[in-house]
N, C-alpha and C positions, 0 to 999 in steps of 0.2 A: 504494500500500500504506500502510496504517497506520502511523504510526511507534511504536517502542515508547520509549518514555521511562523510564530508572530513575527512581523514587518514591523519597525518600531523608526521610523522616520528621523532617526537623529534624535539629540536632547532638544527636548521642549520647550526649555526653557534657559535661559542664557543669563548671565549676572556681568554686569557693566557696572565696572567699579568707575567712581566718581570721586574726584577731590584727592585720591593717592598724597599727595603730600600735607592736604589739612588733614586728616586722620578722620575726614568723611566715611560713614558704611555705606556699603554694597548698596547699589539701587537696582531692586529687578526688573528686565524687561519682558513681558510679557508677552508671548507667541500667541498669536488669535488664526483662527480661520473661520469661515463663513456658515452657518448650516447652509444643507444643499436641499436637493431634492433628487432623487433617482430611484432605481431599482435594486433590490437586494436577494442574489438569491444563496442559500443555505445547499451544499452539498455534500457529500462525502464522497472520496474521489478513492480509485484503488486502479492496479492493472494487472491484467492478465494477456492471455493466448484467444486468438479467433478460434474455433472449431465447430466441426458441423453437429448440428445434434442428432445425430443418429451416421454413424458410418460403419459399413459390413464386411464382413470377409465370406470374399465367394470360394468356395473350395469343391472340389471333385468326389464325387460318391464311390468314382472308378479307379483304380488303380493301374500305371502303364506311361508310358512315353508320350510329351505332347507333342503332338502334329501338327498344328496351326496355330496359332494365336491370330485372334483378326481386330485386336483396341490395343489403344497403345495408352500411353497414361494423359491423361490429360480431354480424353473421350468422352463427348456426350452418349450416353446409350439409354435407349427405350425399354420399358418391359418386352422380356423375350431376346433382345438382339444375342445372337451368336458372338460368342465369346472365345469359346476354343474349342479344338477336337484333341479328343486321346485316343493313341492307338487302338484299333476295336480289337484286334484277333483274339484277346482272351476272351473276350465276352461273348464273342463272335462265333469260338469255338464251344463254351460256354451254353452258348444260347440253342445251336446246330444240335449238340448231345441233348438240350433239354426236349427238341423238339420230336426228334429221335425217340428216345426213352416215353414219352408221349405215343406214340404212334403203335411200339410194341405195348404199352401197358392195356393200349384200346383195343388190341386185336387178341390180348391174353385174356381181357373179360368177356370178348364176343363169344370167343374158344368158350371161354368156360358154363357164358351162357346158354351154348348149344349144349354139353356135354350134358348140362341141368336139367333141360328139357328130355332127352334122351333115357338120363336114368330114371326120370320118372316116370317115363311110358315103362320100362324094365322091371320097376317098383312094382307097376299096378298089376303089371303080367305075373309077379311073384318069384322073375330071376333075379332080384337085387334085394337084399338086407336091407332092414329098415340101418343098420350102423354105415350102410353104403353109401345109403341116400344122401344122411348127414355128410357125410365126408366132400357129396357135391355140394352140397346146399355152403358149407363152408369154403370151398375151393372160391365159389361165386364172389362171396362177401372179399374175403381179400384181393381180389381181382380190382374188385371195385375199389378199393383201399389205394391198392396198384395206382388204379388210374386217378382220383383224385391228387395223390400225391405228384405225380409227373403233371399234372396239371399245373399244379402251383408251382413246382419248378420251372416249366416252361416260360410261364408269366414270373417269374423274379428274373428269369435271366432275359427275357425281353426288356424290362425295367432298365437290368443294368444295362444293355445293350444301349437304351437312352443316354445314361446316364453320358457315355463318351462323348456328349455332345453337350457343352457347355454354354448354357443361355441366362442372360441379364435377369435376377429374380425381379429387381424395379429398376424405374426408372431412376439414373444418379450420371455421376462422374469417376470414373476412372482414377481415383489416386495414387494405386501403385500397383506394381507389378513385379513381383520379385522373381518368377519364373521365368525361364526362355525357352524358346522350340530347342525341344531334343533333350529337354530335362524330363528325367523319371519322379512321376508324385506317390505317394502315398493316398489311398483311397480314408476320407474321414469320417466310416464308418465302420471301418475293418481296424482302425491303427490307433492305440490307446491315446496317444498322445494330440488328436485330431486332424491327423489327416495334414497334407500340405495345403497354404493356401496361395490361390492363382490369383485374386485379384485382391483390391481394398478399393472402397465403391462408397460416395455418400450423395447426398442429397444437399447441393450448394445453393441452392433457392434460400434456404433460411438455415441461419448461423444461429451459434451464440461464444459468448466470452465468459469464459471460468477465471474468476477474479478472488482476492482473498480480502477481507473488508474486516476491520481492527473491530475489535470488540467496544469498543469505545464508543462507534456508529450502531452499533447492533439497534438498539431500545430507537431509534428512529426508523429504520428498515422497513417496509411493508411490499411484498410481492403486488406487481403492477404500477410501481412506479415507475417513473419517467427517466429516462437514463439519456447521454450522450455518449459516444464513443469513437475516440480519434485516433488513427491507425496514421504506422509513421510515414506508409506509402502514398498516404493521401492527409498530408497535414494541416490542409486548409477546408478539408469538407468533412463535414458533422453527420455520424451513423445514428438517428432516433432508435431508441429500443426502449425492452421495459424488464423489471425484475423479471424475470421467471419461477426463479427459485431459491430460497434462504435454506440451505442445506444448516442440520440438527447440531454436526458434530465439528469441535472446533478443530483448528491445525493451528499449531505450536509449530514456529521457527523464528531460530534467534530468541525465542525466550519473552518472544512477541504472539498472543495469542491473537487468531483471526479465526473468520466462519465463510469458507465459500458460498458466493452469491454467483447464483447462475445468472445473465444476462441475455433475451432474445435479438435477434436482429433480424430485419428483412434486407434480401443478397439478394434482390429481383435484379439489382444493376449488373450482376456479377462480378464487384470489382474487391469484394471479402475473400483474400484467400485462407484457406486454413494454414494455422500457425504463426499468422501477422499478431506482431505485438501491437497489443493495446491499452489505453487510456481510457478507462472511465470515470463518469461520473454521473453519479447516481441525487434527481434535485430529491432533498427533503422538506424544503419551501421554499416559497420566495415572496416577497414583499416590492409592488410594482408605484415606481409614483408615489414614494413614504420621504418623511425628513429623513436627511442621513446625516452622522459626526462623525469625526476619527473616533477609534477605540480610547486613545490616550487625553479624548474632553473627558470623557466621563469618568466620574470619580464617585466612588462609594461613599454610601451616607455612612461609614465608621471610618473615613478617611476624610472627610471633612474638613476638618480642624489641621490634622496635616497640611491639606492643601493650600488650604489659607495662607498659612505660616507660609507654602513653596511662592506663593503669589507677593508676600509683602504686605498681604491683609494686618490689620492690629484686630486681634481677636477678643478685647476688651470692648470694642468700638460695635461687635458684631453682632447681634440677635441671634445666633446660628439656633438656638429652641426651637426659632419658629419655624425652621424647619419641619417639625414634626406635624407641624397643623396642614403643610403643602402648600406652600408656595414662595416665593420670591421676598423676604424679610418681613413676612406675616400675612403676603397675597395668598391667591390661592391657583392653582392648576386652573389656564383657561378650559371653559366646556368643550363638550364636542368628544370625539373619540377615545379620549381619557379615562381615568378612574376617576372615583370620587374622590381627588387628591384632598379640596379641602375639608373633607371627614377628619374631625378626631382622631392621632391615632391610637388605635388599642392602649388600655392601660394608662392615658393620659389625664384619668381623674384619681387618679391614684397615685398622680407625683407626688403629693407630697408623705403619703408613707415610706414612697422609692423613698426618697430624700432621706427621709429621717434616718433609714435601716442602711443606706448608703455613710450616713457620717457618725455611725456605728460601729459600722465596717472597719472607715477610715481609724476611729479610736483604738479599737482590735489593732490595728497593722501599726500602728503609733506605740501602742503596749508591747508588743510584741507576742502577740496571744495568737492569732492565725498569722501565717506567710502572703509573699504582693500572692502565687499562684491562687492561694486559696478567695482572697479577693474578687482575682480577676472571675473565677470561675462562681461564686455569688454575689457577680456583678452582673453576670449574662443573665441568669435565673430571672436579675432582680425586672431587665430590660424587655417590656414587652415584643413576641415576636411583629408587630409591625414597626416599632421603634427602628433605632439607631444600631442596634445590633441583629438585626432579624433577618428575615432570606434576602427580601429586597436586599438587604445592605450587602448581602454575602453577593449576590448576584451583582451588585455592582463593583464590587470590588475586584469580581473575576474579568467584566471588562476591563477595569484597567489595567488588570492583567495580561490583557492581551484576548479577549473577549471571548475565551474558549468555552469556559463553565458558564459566563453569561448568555452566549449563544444557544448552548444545549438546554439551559432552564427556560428559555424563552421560547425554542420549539417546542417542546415537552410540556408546555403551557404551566410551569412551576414560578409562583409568583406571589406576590399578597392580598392583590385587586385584581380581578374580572372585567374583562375591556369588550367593547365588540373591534372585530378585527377590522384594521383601516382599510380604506379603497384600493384593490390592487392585490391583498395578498391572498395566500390561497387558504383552503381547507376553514373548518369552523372557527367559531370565535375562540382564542384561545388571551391566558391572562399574560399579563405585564408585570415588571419590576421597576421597581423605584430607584434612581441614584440622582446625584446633581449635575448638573454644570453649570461653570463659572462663565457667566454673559457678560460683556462688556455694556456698564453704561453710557450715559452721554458722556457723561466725562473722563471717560474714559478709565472706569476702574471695574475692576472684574468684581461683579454680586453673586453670592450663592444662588441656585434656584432648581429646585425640586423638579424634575422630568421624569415621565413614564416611557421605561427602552422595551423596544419590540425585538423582533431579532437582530443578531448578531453575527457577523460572520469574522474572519481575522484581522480585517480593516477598518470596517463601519460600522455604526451601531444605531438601528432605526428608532425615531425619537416620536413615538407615539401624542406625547401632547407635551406642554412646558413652554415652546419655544418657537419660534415662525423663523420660516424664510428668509437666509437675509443676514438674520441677527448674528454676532462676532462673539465665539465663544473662546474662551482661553485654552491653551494645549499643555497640559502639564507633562512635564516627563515623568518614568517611572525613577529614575533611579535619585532625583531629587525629593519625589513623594515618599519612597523609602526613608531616606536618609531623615527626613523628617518628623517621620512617627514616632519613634525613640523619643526624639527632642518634646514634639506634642504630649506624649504620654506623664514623662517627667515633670513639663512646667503645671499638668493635670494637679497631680500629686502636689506637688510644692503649694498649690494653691490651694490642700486643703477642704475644698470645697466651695468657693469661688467660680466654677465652672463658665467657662463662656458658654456653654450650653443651657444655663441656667437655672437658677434655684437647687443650686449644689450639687445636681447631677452629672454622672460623669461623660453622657453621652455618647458619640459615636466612635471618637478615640479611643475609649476603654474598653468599649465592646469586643476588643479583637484579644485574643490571646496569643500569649506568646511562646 
C-alpha cells in the first residue's frame, strides 16, 4: 500500500526579531492564508497486479505426441475453435479392438440364442435334463453380459478417440503455451499429478486488481465502491471500477498487516493486460463545493492557549471561556449547516463545582498528597466530554497533527454535534467536530473562533460552519505549537488558578496528558 505522508508546508510561522541592540523581544509574524472553496475527496489508495478473473488450463484427456497446434499465444478463440491434435493411433487402435470385441460379443449371444431355443424344443421332447436346460438358459444371460460390456467399451474408446482433438471449452484469449508440436503429454485423467497442460486461456473482456489495503482503511471499506485505477502503461487515462470483494483473512508483511481487496474493471477497450502494475484508489467520500483550510489553521480546542502564546496573543487580555458557549469571544456559530455551536456546553452549569474540586486538586498537589499525573488524570474526569478536553478537542488536535485521526473520525461520522451534510458531499448526514481557528481581524490580529470540521484528508480540512469565504486565517506551525504547551501548561500551574480560561478552571491546556 501507498504510504501516506503529512505535507507540512514549511514553519508556519516565522519570529523577526526587532530592536537587537535595545534589548527589544521577538515580535511575531504571523502567516495567514485565505479560506477557499473546493472539493474534497477522502480515499485510500493501495496497489496491486491487473489479472483476469477467471483464467483456465486447457489440458488433454489423451495421452501421445502432439500433431498440430493451430493458436498461438496471444489468440482470440470462440467456443469450440480447434486447438490441437494428438497422435490418434492408440486410440485408434484402441477404438478398432473395441469395435471388434463388439461385433464377436453380438454374434456369441445370437449363437447362444439359437442354441436356447433348440434345447428347449429337446427339453419338451424329453432328450435334455431339466440341469441341461439351465446350463442354456445361463450360457444366454452371460452372452448378454458379453455384449453389454463390449458395448461400453466401444463407446469409451470412441470418447477417447474424441478426445485427440483438442477444442476451445469458451470463448477467451490464449495466454500461454508451454507445449510444442512433437512434444509427448500426459493424458489428465490417467496421471496422478494432472495430466500436462497445452494451453492457459482467460477471458480479457473484464479484469480485476488484487490489491493489499492497510488495516487502518478497513472500518471504511464497503464492497461497490467506486474505485480509480492507473496502470503505468497508460498514465494519463483513468480505469472506473468498483470493490468487488473485501477478502476475510489478513496478510502480514513486513510486520504490516493488510486485507486483500478485490477490484472489478471493464477491459471492453482491450488495453488491460494481465500482470500490468497498478494504482489504486478506492473514494471513501468526498465533499464537493465545501470551505476548505490547510490542516496546520486548525488547532484543537486543548491547544488553545498554546497557540495563542505561538501567535503573541497576551492570554490575560483573552476570554478564551467563551469558547465553550461557541463562538468568536462570546458570539456564536453562524446558522445554516452547522451545529448548535451556540448551545451550552455539556456540564457548563456545573462550573462552578469543577472549580471548587479543581482548586482542591491544586491544594493536594501543593501538599504533596496526590502527584501532577494523578491530577492530570482527575482533571479529565472532572472536564465534560463536550468541553475542552472531549473528542471534539481530540479530533482537532489530530488535524493539527497532520489531519489523519481527524479525517477518519469525520468519515466514521464520530463527533459531539449532529450536522446535516453540506451541499456536495456524499452518502447521509453524518456529525462534525469542533476545533478553532485563528481569523485575522480588521486590525489585523489573529481572534480565536470556534469552527465545525467536516472531512479531512492530508492537506485540507472542510470547514462546515464558523467562517466565510475570503476571511484570512493564521497558519500555525506544528513544531512551535509543541514547543509551547510545556510552557502553556506550567504558566497554568504557576497561576494557581487564575486560569485564562476562566473562573479557575484549567481548560483546554490541561486536558491533555502527558
Amino acid at each position: 500500500m501507498k504510504t501516506k505522508t503529512p505535507l507540512w508546508r514549511g514553519v508556519a510561522l516565522t519570529l523577526v526579531v526587532a530592536g537587537c541592540d535595545t534589548g527589544e523581544a521577538m515580535t511575531p509574524t504571523v502567516q495567514t492564508t485565505a479560506v477557499e472553496r473546493g472539493d474534497l475527496r477522502i480515499t485510500a489508495e493501495a496497489t496491486g497486479n491487473v489479472e483476469p478473473i477467471i483464467e483456465l488450463e486447457v489440458k488433454s484427456k489423451a495421452s501421445g505426441e502432439i500433431l498440430r497446434l493451430y493458436v498461438e499465444v496471444g489468440d482470440e478463440v470462440a467456443v469450440g475453435t480447434l486447438l490441437a491434435e494428438i497422435d490418434p493411433r492408440d486410440v485408434q487402435n484402441r477404438f478398432d479392438q473395441a469395435v471388434a470385441d463388439l461385433a464377436v460379443a453380438q454374434a456369441r449371444r445370437d449363437n447362444s440364442a439359437t442354441q436356447l431355443e433348440r434345447s428347449l424344443e429337446l427339453h419338451n421332447q424329453g432328450f435334455m435334463t431339466d440341469q441341461e436346460m439351465e446350463a442354456a438358459r445361463l450360457e444366454v444371460a452371460n452372452q448378454e453380459a458379453n455384449l453389454i460390456k463390449a458395448q461400453v467399451n466401444k463407446h469409451l474408446a470412441e470418447l477417447q478417440l474424441a478426445d485427440v482433438v483438442i477444442r476451445a471449452p469458451k470463448a477467451g484469449t490464449i495466454l500461454e503455451r508451454p507445449v510444442e508440436e512433437g512434444s509427448v503429454i500426459q493424458s489428465a485423467s490417467q496421471n496422478v499429478s494432472g495430466g500436462t497442460a497445452l494451453f492457459v486461456m482467460a477471458t480479457l473482456s473484464e479484469m480485476q486488481v488484487r490489491t493489499l489495503v492497510d488495516e487502518t482503511d478497513m472500518g471504511a471499506l464497503r464492497a461497490g465502491m467506486s474505485t480509480q485505477v492507473v496502470v503505468e502503461a497508460y498514465p494519463d487515462r483513468v480505469f472506473n471500477g468498483r470493490v468487488q470483494k473485501i477478502e476475510p483473512k489478513a496478510v502480514v508483511q513486513q510486520n504490516v498487516t493488510m486485507f486483500p481487496v478485490i477490484v472489478s474493471l471493464d477491459n471492453s477497450s482491450g488495453l488491460l493486460k494481465p500482470g500490468m502494475n497498478a494504482e489504486v484508489e478506492i473514494l471513501i467520500d468526498q465533499a464537493n463545493d465545501v470551505l476548505l483550510v490547510p490542516n496546520n489553521a486548525v488547532v484543537a480546542l486543548d491547544d488553545v492557549g498554546p497557540a495563542s502564546m505561538v501567535l503573541g496573543l497576551d492570554l490575560d487580555e483573552m476570554d478564551l471561556a467563551s469558547l465553550r458557549s461557541g463562538g468568536r469571544f462570546g458570539g456564536t456559530l453562524p446558522p445554516g449547516n452547522g451545529t448548535n455551536a451556540g448551545a451550552a456546553a455539556p456540564g457548563e452549569n456545573a462550573g462552578g463545582d469543577a472549580r471548587a474540586r479543581l482548586a482542591a486538586l491544586r491544594a493536594q498537589v501543593e501538599s504533596g498528597e496526590i502527584s501532577q499525573d494523578s491530577l492530570r488524570t482527575a482533571m479529565r474526569a472532572l472536564i465534560p466530554e463536550g468541553g475542552f478536553g472531549g473528542r471534539a478537542g481530540r479530533a482537532g488536535q489530530a488535524g493539527q497533527a497532520g489531519g489523519a485521526e481527524a479525517g477518519q473520525a469525520a468519515t466514521q461520522g464520530q463527533g459531539d454535534d449532529a450536522s446535516a451534510a453540506p451541499t456536495g458531499m456524499m452518502g447521509p448526514q453524518r456529525r462534525t467536530t469542533r476545533a478553532v481557528l485563528f481569523v485575522m481581524n480588521g486590525a489585523g490580529v489573529p481572534e480565536p473562533r470556534l469552527v465545525e470540521l467536516g472531512l479531512n484528508d492530508w492537506d485540507r480540512t472542510q470547514i462546515v460552519s464558523g467562517v466565510e469565504e475570503g476571511e484570512q486565517i493564521a497558519l500555525i506551525g506544528a513544531a512551535q505549537l509543541m514547543a509551547r504547551q510545556q510552557e502553556f501548561l506550567d504558566r497554568i500551574r504557576e497561576r494557581g488558578g487564575s486560569s485564562p480560561f476562566g473562573g479557575g478552571g484549567m481548560g483546554g491546556g490541561m486536558g491533555r496528558g502527558r
